[in-house]
C-alpha positions as CSV (number, residue, x, y, z in Angstrom):
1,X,-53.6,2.3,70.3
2,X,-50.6,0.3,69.0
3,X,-52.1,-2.9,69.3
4,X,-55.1,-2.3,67.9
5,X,-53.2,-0.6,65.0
6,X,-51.5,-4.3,65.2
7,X,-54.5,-5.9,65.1
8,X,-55.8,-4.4,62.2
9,X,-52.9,-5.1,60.1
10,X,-53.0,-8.6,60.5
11,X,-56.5,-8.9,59.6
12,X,-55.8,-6.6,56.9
13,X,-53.2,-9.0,55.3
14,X,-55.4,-12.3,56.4
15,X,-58.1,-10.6,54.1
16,X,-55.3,-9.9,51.2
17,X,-54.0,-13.7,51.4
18,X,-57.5,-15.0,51.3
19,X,-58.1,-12.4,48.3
20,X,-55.4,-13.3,46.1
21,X,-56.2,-17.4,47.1
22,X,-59.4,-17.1,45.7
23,X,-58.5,-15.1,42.6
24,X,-56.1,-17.9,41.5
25,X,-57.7,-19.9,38.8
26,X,-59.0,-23.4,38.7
27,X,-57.4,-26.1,37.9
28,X,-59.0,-27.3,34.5
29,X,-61.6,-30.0,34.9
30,X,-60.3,-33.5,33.2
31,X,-62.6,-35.9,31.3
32,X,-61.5,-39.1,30.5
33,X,-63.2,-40.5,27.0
34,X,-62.4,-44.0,26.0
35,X,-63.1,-43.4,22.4
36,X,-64.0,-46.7,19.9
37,X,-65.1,-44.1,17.6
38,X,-62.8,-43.4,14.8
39,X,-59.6,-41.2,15.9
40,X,-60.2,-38.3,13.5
41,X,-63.5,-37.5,14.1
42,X,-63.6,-37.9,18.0
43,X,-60.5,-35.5,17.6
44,X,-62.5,-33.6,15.9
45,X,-64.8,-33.6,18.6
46,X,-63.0,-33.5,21.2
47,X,-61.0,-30.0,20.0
48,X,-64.8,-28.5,19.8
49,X,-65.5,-29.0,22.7
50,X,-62.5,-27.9,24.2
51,X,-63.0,-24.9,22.9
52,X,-66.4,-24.2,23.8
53,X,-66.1,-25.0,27.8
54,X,-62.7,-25.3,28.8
55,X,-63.0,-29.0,29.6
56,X,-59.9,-31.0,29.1
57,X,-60.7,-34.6,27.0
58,X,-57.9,-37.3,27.7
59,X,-58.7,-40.4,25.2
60,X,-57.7,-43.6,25.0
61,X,-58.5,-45.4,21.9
62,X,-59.8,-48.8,21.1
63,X,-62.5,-50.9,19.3
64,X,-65.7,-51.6,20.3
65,X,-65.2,-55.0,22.0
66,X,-61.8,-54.1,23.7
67,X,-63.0,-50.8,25.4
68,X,-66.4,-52.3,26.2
69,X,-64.6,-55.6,28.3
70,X,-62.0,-52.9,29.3
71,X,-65.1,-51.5,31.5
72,X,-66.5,-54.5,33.1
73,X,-63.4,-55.8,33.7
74,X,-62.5,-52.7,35.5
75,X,-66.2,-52.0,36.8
76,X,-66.7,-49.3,39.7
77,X,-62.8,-48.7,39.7
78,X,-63.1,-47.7,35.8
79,X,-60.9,-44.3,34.7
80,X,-63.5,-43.9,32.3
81,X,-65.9,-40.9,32.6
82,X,-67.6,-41.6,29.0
83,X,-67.4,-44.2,26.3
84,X,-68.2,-43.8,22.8
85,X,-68.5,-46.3,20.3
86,X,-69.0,-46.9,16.4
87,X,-71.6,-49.5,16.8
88,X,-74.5,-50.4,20.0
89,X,-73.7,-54.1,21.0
90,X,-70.5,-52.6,23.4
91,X,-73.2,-49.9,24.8
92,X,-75.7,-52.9,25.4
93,X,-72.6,-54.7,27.1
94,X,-71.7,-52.0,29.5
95,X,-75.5,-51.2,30.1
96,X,-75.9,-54.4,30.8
97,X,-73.8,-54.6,33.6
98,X,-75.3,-51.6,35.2
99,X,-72.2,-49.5,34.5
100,X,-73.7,-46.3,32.9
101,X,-75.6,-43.6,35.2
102,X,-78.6,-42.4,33.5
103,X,-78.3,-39.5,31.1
104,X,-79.6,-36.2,31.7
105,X,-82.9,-36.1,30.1
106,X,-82.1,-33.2,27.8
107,X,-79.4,-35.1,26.6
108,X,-81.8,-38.2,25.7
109,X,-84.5,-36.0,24.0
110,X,-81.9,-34.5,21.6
111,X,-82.2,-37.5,19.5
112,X,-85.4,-39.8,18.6
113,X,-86.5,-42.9,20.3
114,X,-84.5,-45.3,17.9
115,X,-81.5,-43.6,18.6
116,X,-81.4,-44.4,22.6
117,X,-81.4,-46.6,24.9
118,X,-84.9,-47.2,26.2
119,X,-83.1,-47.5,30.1
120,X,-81.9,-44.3,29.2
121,X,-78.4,-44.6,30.2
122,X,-77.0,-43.7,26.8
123,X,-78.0,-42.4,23.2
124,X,-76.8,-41.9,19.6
125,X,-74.0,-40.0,18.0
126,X,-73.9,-41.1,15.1
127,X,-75.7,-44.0,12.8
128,X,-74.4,-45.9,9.6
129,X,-76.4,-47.6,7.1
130,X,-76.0,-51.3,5.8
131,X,-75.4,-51.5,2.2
132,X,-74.4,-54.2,-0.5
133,X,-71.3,-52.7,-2.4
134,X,-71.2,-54.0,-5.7
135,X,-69.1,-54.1,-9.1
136,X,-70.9,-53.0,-12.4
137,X,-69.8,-55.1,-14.2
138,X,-70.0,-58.4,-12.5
139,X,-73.3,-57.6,-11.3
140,X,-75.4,-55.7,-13.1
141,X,-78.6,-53.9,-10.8
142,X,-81.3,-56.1,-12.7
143,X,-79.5,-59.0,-10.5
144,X,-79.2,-57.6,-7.3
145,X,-80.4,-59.2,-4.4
146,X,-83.9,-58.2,-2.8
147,X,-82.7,-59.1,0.8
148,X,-79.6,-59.3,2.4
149,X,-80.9,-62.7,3.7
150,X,-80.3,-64.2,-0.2
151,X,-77.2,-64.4,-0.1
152,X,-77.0,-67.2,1.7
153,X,-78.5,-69.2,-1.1
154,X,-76.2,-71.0,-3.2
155,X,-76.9,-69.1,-5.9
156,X,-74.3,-66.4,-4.2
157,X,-71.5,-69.2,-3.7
158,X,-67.9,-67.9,-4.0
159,X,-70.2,-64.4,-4.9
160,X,-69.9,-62.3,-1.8
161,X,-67.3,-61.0,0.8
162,X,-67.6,-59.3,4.5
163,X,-65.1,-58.8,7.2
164,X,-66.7,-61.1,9.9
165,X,-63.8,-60.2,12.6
166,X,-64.9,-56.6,12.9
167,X,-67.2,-54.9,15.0
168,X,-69.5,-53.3,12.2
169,X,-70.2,-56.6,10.7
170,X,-71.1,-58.2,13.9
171,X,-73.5,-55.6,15.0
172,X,-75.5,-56.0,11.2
173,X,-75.6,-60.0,12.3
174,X,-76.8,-58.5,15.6
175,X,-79.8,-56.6,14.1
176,X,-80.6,-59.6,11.8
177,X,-81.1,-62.3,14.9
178,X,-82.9,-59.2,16.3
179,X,-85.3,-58.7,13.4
180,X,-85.5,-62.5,12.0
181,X,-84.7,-64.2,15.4
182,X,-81.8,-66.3,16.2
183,X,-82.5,-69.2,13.9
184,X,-82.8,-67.6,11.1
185,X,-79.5,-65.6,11.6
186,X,-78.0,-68.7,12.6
187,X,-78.6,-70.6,8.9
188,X,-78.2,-67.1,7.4
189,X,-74.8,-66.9,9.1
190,X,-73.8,-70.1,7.8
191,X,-75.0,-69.9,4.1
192,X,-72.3,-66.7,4.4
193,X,-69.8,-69.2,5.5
194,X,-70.4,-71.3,2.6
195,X,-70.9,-69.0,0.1
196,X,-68.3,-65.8,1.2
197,X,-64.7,-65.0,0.7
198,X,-63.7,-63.5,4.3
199,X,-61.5,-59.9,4.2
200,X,-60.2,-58.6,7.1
201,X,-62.1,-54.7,7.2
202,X,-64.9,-53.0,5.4
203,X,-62.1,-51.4,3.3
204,X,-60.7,-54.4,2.3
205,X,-63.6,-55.8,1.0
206,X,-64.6,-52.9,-1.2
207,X,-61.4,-53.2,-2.7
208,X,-61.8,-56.7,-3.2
209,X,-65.5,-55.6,-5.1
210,X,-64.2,-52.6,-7.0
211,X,-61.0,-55.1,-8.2
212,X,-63.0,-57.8,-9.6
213,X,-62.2,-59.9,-6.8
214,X,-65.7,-60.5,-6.1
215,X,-69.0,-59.3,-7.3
216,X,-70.7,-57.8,-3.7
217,X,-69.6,-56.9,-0.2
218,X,-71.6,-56.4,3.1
219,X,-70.2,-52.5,4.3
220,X,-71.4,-49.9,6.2
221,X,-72.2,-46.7,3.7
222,X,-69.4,-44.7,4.8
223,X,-66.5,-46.1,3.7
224,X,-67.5,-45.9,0.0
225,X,-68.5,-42.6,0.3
226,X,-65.5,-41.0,1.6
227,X,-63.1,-43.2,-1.2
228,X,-65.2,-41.0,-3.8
229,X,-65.2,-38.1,-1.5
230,X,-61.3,-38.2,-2.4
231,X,-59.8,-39.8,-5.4
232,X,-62.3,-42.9,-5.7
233,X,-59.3,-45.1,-5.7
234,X,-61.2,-48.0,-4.2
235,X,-64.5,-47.2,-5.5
236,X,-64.7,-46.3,-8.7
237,X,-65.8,-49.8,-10.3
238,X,-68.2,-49.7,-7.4
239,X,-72.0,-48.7,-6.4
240,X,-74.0,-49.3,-3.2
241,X,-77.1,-50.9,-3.0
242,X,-79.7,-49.8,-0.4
243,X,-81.9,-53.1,0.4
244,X,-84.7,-50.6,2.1
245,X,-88.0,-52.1,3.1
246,X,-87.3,-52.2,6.5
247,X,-84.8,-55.7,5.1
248,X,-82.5,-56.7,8.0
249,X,-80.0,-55.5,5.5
250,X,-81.0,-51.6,5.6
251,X,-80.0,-51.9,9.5
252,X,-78.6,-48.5,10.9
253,X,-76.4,-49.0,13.3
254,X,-76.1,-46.3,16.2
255,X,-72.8,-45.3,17.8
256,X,-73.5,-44.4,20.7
257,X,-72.2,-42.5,24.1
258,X,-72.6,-42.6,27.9
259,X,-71.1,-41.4,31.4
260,X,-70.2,-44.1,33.4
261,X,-71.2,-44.7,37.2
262,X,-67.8,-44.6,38.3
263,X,-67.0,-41.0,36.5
264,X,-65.0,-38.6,38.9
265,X,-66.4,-35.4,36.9
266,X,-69.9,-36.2,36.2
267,X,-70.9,-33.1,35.0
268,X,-68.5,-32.5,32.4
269,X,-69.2,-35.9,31.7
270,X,-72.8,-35.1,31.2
271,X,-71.6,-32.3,28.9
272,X,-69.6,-33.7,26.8
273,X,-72.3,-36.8,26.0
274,X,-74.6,-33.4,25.8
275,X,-72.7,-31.8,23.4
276,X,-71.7,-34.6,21.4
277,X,-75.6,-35.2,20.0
278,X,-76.5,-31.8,20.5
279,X,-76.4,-29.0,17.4
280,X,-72.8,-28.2,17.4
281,X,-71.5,-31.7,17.9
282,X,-73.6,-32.7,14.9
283,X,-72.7,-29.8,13.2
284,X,-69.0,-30.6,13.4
285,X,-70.1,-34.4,12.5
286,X,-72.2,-33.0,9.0
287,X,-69.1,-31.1,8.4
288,X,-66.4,-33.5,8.8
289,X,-65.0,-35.9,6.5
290,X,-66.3,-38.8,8.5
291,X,-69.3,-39.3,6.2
292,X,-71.3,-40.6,9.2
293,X,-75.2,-39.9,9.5
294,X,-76.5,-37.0,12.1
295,X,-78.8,-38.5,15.0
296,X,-80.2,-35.4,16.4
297,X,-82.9,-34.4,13.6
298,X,-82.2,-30.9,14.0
299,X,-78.8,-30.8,12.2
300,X,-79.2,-32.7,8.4
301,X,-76.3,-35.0,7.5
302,X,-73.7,-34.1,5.0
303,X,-75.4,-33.7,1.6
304,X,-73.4,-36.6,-0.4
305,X,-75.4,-39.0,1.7
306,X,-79.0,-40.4,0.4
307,X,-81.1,-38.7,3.2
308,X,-81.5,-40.5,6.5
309,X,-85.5,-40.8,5.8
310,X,-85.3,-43.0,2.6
311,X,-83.1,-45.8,3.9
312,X,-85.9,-47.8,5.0
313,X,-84.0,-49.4,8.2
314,X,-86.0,-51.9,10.1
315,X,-87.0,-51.0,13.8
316,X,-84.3,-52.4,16.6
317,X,-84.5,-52.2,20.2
318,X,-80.4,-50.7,20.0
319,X,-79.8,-51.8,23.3
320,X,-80.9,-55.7,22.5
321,X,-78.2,-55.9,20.5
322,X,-75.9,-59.2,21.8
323,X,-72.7,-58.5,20.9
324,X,-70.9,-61.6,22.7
325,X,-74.0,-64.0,21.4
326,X,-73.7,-62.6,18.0
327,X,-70.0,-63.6,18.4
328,X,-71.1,-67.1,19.5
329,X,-73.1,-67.8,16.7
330,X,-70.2,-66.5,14.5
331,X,-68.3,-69.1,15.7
332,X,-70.8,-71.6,15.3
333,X,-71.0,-71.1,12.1
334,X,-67.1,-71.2,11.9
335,X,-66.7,-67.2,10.9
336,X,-64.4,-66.6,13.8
């Protein structure tokens, strides 16, 4: 009788100890996001998300172009779980090189054709519009340009500025090799070289318009959209011009997400690409202060922006995009 009494306690506190093991909590689940997107709004993001599933989101910020050479140079040993950029020649780079898995397809059909990659190993999270920024009163609308390929003519000399050394500008030369062929991006490329005054950012070049500097600058919509959002400090001497028309220059570029191969947490991986074009990670986009375009056609974009369906972009193949041949032909031309 005493050792079976014996017995029975010790299974009796084997069963405790295993009981209190398997009531302990998890550890949380850790997602790695290189983020090219900008800091606010993948914060933005990443706190939402948070929120809703208890995944942790360590980023590490970059540019398009840095993070994207980050992950081939680092290829299956990559930290990365999923990258997210502002514009799709970095996706097309990492695609390229076979370092996304495919995306869950309820992930892919959140979003409309143009807004993903047709291998489907990453989609939209966001899109910008081309526009011409211009001053008033150096150039009234009667005498703006039809395409975005006239300003290469020399009518236009010493007449318009673009920041050539960022990633947004590269991607609209991008779309206009993809949409006119190289050629004809080539001698459009260099009629800007003749004819531009070179800035540094998007920012800096509507400045430059709304100071007199200059009369036009090639931006993305955005940025003069949240200057009048706020004080219109940088904008107020300014209007955009839509080219529409499916013109090279009414190009909507798609930022873009995916989970890479070498992801350690896949499935949270596939969530958080899930939830970033899905309803509440657009909502939080519409809401924010970002000023970007919604992808998923469920959630409308912010109501200051001209609606999604009259801009008149031309159709691109987002994952033809050449980023690093873009960047050769910029420096043909002697942009970079």
């Amino acid at each position: 009788m005493r050792v079976t009494r014996a017995v029975v306690g010790v299974v009796a506190g084997a069963l405790l100890l295993a009981g209190c093991g398997s009531s302990a909590p998890p550890e949380p689940v850790t997602v790695t996001l290189y983020n090219a997107q900008h800091e606010d709004l993948a914060q933005e993001w990443v706190q939402d998300f948070t929120a809703r599933t208890g995944v942790r989101v360590e980023m590490r910020n970059g540019d398009d172009s840095e993070l994207a050479n980050q992950i081939v140079a680092e290829g299956a040993a990559s930290p990365a779980d999923v990258f997210i950029t502002e514009n799709s020649p970095a996706m097309s780079l990492v695609s390229d090189r076979g370092l996304f898995a495919p995306l869950e397809p309820a992930t892919l059909e959140q979003v409309p054709p143009e807004f993903r990659s047709a291998q489907g190993d990453w989609a939209g999270i966001a899109a910008r519009s081309t526009v011409l920024v211009y001053n008033r009163t150096l150039l009234p609308a009667d005498q703006l340009p039809r395409s975005i390929m006239d300003l290469a003519g020399p009518e236009w000399q010493g007449r318009v500025g673009f920041p050539p050394g960022g990633a947004d500008f590269q991607a609209i030369a991008s779309a206009v090799a993809s949409t006119r062929g190289e050629a004809a991006a080539q001698q459009w490329l260099q009629g800007l070289k003749t004819n531009g005054r070179l800035y540094q950012s998007n920012t800096a070049t509507m400045r430059a318009v709304n100071a007199g500097e200059i009369p036009a600058g090639i931006i993305y919509h955005y940025y003069w959209s949240k200057d009048r959002a706020e004080a219109g400090a940088n904008s107020a001497n300014a209007e955009l011009h839509f080219f529409g028309g499916q013109d090279p220059g009414a190009f909507l570029s798609t930022s873009g997400g995916g989970v890479l191969r070498s992801s350690d947490t896949p499935a949270e991986a596939q969530m958080l690409v899930r939830y970033l074009n899905g309803p509440d990670g657009q909502r939080v986009l519409a809401n924010s202060t970002a000023l970007e375009y919604t992808v998923n056609p469920a959630v409308p974009s912010n109501p200051r922006l001209r609606p999604i369906a009259e801009l008149g972009a031309p159709p691109v193949d987002i994952n033809s995009l050449d980023g690093p041949r873009t960047v050769a032909m910029m420096q043909q031309a002697g942009l970079l």
